[in-house]
C-alpha positions in Angstrom: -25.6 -47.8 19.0 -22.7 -49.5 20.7 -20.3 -46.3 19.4 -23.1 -44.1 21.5 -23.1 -46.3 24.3 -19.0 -46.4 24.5 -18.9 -42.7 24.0 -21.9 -42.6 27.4 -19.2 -44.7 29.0 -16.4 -42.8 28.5 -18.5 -39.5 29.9 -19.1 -41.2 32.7 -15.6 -42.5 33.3 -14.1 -39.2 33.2 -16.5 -37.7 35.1 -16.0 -40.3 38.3 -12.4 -39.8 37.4 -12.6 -36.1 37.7 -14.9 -36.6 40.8 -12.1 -38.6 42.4 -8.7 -36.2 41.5 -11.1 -33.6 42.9 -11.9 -34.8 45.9 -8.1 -36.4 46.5 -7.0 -33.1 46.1 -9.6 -31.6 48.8 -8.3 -34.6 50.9 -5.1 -34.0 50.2 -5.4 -30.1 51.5 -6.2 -31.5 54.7 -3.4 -33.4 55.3 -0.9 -31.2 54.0 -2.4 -28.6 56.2 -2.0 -31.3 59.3 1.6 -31.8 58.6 2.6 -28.5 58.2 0.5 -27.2 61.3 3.1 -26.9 63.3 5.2 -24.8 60.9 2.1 -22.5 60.6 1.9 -21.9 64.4 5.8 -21.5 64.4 5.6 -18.6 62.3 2.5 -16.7 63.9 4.6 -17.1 67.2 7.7 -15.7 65.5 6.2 -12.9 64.4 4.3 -12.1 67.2 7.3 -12.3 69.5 9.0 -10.2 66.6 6.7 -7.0 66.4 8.3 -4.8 63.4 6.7 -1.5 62.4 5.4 -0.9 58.6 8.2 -0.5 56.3 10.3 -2.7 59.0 9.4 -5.8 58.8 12.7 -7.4 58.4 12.4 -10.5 60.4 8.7 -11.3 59.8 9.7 -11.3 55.6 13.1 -13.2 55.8 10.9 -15.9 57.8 8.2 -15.8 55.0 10.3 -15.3 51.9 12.6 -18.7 53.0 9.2 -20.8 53.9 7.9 -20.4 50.6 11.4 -20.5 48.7 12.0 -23.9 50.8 9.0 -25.2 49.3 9.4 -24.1 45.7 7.9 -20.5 45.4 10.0 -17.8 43.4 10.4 -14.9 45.4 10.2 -11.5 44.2 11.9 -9.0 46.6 11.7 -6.0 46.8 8.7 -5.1 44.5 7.3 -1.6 44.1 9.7 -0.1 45.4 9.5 -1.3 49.0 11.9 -3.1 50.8 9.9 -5.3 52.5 7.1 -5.9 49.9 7.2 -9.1 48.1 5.8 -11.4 45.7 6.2 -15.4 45.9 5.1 -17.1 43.2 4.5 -21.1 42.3 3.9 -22.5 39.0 2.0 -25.8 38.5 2.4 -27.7 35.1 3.0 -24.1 33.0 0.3 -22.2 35.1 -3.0 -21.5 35.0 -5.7 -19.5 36.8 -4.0 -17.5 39.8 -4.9 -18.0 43.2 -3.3 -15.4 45.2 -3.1 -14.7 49.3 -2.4 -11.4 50.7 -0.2 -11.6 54.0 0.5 -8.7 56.5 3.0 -8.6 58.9 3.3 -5.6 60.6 2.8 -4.7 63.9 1.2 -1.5 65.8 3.7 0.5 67.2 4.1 0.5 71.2 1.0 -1.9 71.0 2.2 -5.2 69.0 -0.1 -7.5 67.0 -3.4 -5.6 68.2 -4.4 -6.3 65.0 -3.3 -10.2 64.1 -1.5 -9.7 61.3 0.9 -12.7 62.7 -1.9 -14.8 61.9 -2.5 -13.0 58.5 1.0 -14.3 57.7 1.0 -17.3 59.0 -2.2 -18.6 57.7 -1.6 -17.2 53.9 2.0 -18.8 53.7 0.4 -22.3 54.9 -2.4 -22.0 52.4 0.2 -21.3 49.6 1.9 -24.4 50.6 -0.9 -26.6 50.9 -2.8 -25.3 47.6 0.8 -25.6 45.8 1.6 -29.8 46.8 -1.8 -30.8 45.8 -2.2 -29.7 42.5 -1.3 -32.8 40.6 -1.0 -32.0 36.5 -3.3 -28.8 37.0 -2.2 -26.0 35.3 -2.4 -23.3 37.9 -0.3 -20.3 39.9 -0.1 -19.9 43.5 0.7 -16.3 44.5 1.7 -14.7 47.8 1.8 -11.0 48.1 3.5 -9.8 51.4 2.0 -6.1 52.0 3.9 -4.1 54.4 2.7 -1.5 56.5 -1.1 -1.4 56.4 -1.3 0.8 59.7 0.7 3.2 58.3 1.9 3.4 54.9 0.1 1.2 53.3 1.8 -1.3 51.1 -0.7 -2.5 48.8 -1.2 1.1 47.4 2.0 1.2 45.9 1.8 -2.4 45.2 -1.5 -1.9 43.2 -0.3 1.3 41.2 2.5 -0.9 39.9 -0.2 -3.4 38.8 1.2 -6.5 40.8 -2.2 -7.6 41.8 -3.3 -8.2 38.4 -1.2 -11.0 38.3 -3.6 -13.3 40.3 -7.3 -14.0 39.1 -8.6 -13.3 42.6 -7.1 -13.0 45.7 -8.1 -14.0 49.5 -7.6 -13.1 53.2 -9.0 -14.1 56.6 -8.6 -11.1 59.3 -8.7 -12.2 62.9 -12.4 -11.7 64.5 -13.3 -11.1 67.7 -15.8 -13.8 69.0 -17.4 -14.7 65.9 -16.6 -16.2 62.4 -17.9 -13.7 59.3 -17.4 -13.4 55.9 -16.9 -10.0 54.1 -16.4 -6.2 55.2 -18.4 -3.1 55.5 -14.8 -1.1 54.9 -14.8 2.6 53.7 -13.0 4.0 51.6 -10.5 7.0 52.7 -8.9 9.9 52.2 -5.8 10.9 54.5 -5.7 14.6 53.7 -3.5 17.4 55.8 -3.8 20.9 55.4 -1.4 23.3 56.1 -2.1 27.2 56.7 0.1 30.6 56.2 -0.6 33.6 57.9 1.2 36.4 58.8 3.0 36.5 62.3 2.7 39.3 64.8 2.5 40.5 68.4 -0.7 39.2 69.4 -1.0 42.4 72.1 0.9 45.2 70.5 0.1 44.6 67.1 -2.6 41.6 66.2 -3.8 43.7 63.4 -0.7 43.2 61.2 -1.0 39.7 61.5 -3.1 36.9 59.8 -3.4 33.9 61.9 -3.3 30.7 60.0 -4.7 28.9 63.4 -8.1 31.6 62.6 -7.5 29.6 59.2 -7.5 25.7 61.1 -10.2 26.7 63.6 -12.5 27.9 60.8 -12.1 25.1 58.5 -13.4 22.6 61.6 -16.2 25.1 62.2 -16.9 24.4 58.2 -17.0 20.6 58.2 -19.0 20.5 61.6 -21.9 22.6 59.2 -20.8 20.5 56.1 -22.0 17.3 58.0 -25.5 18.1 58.2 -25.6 17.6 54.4 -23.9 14.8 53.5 -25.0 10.6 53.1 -24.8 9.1 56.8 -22.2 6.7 56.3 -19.7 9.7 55.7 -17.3 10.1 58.3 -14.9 13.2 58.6 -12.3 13.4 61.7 -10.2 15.2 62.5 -7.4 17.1 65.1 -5.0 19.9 64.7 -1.6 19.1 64.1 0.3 22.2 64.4 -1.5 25.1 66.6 1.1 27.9 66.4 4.1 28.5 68.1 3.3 30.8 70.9 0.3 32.4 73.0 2.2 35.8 72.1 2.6 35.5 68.5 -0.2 35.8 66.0 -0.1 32.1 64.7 2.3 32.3 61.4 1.6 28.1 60.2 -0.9 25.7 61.4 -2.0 22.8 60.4 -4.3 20.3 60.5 -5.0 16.6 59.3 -8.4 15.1 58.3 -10.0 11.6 57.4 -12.4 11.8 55.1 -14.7 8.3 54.7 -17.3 7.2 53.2 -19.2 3.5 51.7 -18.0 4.1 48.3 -15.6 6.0 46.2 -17.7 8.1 43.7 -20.0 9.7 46.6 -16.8 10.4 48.7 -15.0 11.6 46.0 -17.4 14.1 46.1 -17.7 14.9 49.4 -13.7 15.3 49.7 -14.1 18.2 46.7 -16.5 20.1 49.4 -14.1 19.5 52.4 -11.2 21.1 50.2 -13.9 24.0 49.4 -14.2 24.6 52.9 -10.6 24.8 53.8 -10.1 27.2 51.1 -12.8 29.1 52.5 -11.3 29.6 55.4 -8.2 30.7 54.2 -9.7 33.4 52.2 -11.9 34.4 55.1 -9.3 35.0 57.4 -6.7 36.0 55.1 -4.3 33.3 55.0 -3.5 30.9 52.3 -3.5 26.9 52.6 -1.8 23.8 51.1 -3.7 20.9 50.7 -1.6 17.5 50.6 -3.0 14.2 50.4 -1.1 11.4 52.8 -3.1 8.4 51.4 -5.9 6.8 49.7 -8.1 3.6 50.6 -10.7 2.1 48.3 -13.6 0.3 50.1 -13.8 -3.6 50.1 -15.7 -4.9 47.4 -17.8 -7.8 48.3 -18.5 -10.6 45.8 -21.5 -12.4 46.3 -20.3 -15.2 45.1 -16.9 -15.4 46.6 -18.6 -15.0 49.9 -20.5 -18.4 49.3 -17.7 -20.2 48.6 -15.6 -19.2 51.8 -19.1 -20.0 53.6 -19.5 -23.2 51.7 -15.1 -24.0 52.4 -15.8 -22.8 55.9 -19.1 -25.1 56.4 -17.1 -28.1 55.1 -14.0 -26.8 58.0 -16.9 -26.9 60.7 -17.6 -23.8 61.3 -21.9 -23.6 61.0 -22.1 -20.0 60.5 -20.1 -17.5 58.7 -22.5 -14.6 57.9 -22.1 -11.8 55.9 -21.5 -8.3 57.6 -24.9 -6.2 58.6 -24.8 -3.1 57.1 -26.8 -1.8 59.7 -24.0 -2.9 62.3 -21.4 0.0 61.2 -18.2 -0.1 59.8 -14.6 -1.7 60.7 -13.0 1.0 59.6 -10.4 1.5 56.4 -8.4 -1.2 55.3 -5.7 -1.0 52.4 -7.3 -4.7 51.3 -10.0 -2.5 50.0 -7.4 -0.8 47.1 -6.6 -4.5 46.3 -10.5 -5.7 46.2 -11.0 -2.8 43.5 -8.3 -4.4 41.1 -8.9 -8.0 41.3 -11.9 -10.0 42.8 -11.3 -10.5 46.5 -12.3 -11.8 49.2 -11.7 -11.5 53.2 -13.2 -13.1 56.4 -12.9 -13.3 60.2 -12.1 -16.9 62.3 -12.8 -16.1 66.6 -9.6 -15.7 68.5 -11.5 -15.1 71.7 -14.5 -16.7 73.3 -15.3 -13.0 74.3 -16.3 -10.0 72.1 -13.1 -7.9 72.5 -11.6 -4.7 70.4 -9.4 -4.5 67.9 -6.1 -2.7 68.5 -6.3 -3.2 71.9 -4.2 -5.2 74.9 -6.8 -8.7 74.6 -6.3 -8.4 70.6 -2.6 -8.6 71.5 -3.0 -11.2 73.9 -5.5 -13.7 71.7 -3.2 -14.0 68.7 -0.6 -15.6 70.9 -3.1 -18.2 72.6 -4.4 -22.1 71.2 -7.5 -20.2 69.7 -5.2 -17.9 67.5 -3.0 -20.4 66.4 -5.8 -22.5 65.7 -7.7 -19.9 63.8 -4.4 -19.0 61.4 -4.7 -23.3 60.6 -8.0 -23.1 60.3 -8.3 -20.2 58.1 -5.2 -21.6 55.8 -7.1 -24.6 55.1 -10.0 -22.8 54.5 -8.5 -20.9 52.1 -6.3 -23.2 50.3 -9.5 -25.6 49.7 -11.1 -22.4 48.4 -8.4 -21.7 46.2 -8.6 -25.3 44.9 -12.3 -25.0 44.2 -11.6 -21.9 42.0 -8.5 -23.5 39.9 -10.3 -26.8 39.0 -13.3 -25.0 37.7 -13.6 -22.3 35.5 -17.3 -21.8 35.6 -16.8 -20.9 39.2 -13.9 -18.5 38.5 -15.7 -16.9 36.0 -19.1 -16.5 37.9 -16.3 -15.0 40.8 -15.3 -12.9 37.8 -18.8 -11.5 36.4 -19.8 -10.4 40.4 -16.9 -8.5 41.1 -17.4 -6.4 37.8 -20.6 -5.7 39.0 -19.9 -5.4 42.5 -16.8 -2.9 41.5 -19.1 -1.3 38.7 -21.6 0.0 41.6 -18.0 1.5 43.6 -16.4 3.2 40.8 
């Protein structure tokens, strides 16, 4: 009896003892977040003040890469064969489960931080450093992967066909919101596709009838698509403009071009609907007797939302103060195409929106610019790095959550694949 009762004890013992390193470590988030606020706002100004286009981000990266190296992360630079893609990487007690935050950095160009990706930057490199000094003897691994150029190029495509993000267990980011805090994206996937036609130049009033005009070829490719979207799902979405109209009114039109995105909710139904939009191109290079190249640019998965990562950021967020992170309507539209959602469909993932504005204003735009350089921004990169390292926390110290995390997203990724 007394061995049962000493062995109750002992159960209990380590249970308040766990209780207590847990919530020390939670408490200890906070302050490390606190002290190192000012660093956090420090680099969302630099970068802001520092716009550097995709594949440019010189400044932005030699700030990150030294933060994190000053504070114990091994950097990784370059990594998939882009100069300003990196990887910084912290090891607790040997490692363990793999928290990872996925900063961006580049800015639009002739615009600026339209898009916050200061505060991307900012915010993941202070949750890296809080997650990292409050570890204690946990065996874990705090990752930062910078992603260059997600306007243009898109980084984490060539970061996620050299398999870098499977060296985290998840990975998380917040995206600057307008007025309101949320939690997840309605994100399509994409297809960046240009076509390029070849006819045959000719005098377009002496002789049109020797020539084949490739911009015939353009024109009746957009007349295609405008009948092809009468029979497609409604969240497709296929845009496109001519790139290359021909050389001269006089000349029957020798090349032409033109460049179309192709979108859709999920990757197996748009798939699809790209093999029908490369149909019709080809049918209107047979039909008008020219021949066309079809090249794809680039390729987006869509976000994959995991229930049960959402709840945690809600139930982190909650804990931060903000009452009400909801999920994304999917009656409400789409944000767009992100290159986040080629990382969600490797690893689980999850990403969520802090206000910068008291007002609903666009994305990409002058305000955008303007609100990720005010208290609000700054405060919503802090904010949102404490958010996330406490997240990240809660996902290290228990593997029933990580694995629950683990089980959605396979489901979740199951229904886009």
């Amino acid at each position: 009896m007394r061995y049962k009762r000493a062995i109750a004890i002992m159960i209990v013992l380590f249970a308040l003892l766990a209780a207590r390193a847990f919530a020390d470590g939670k408490a200890g988030i906070d302050a490390t977040i606190s002290l190192i606020e000012p660093q956090i706002v420090q680099i969302a100004d630099f970068i802001h003040e520092n716009p550097e286009s995709g594949n440019k981000e010189f400044k932005a990266v030699a700030l990150l890469t030294k933060t994190l190296a000053d504070n114990g992360f091994l950097i990784e630079q370059p990594v998939a064969g882009l100069d300003t893609a990196f990887i910084a990487t912290y090891k607790n007690a040997g490692g363990g489960p793999a928290v990872s935050f996925m900063a961006e950095y580049d800015a639009l160009d002739g615009l600026g931080h339209g898009c916050g990706h200061n505060l991307i930057a900012a915010s993941c490199t202070g949750a890296a450093i809080a997650l990292s000094k409050n570890l204690g003897d946990t065996p874990a691994t705090v990752i930062v992967f910078g992603c260059p150029a997600e306007e243009t190029t898109s980084g984490k495509i060539a970061m996620a066909a050299a398999g870098l993000f499977e060296r985290a267990d998840v990975g998380l980011q917040m995206h600057p919101a307008s007025d309101k805090a949320g939690v997840g994206s309605i994100s399509l996937a994409l297809n960046l596709i240009d076509f390029n036609f070849d006819g045959k130049a000719s005098h377009a009033a002496a002789s049109p009838y020797l020539g084949r005009s490739a911009l015939d070829g353009v024109m009746m490719m957009f007349n295609g698509v405008e009948y092809l979207r009468e029979h497609v799902k409604q969240d497709i979405r296929i845009h496109g403009i001519v790139t290359n109209g021909g050389q001269a009114a006089n000349i029957v039109p020798e090349k032409a071009a033109a460049r179309f995105y192709v979108r859709g909710l999920d990757r197996p139904y748009l798939n699809s609907v790209v093999e029908r939009v490369y149909a019709v191109a080809n049918g209107a290079a047979m039909a008008t007797g020219t021949t066309v190249t079809i090249k794809e640019i680039k390729q987006y998965d869509n976000v994959v939302n995991v229930p049960s990562f959402m709840s945690l950021i809600q139930e982190t967020g909650k804990a931060a103060g903000i009452t009400e992170m909801p999920p994304p309507d999917p009656m409400a539209g789409s944000s767009g195409s992100t290159d986040f959602g080629t990382a969600s469909s490797r690893i689980p993932c999850v990403i969520f929106g802090l206000p910068v504005s008291t007002e609903p204003i666009a994305g990409h735009s002058r305000e955008m610019v303007a609100a990720t350089f005010t208290p609000m921004g700054r405060q919503s990169a802090v904010l949102a790095a404490d958010i996330m390292a406490n997240a990240g926390y809660d996902i290290i110290v228990n593997p029933e959550l990580l694995a629950k995390i683990k089980a959605d997203w396979k489901v979740a990724v199951g229904g886009s694949k």
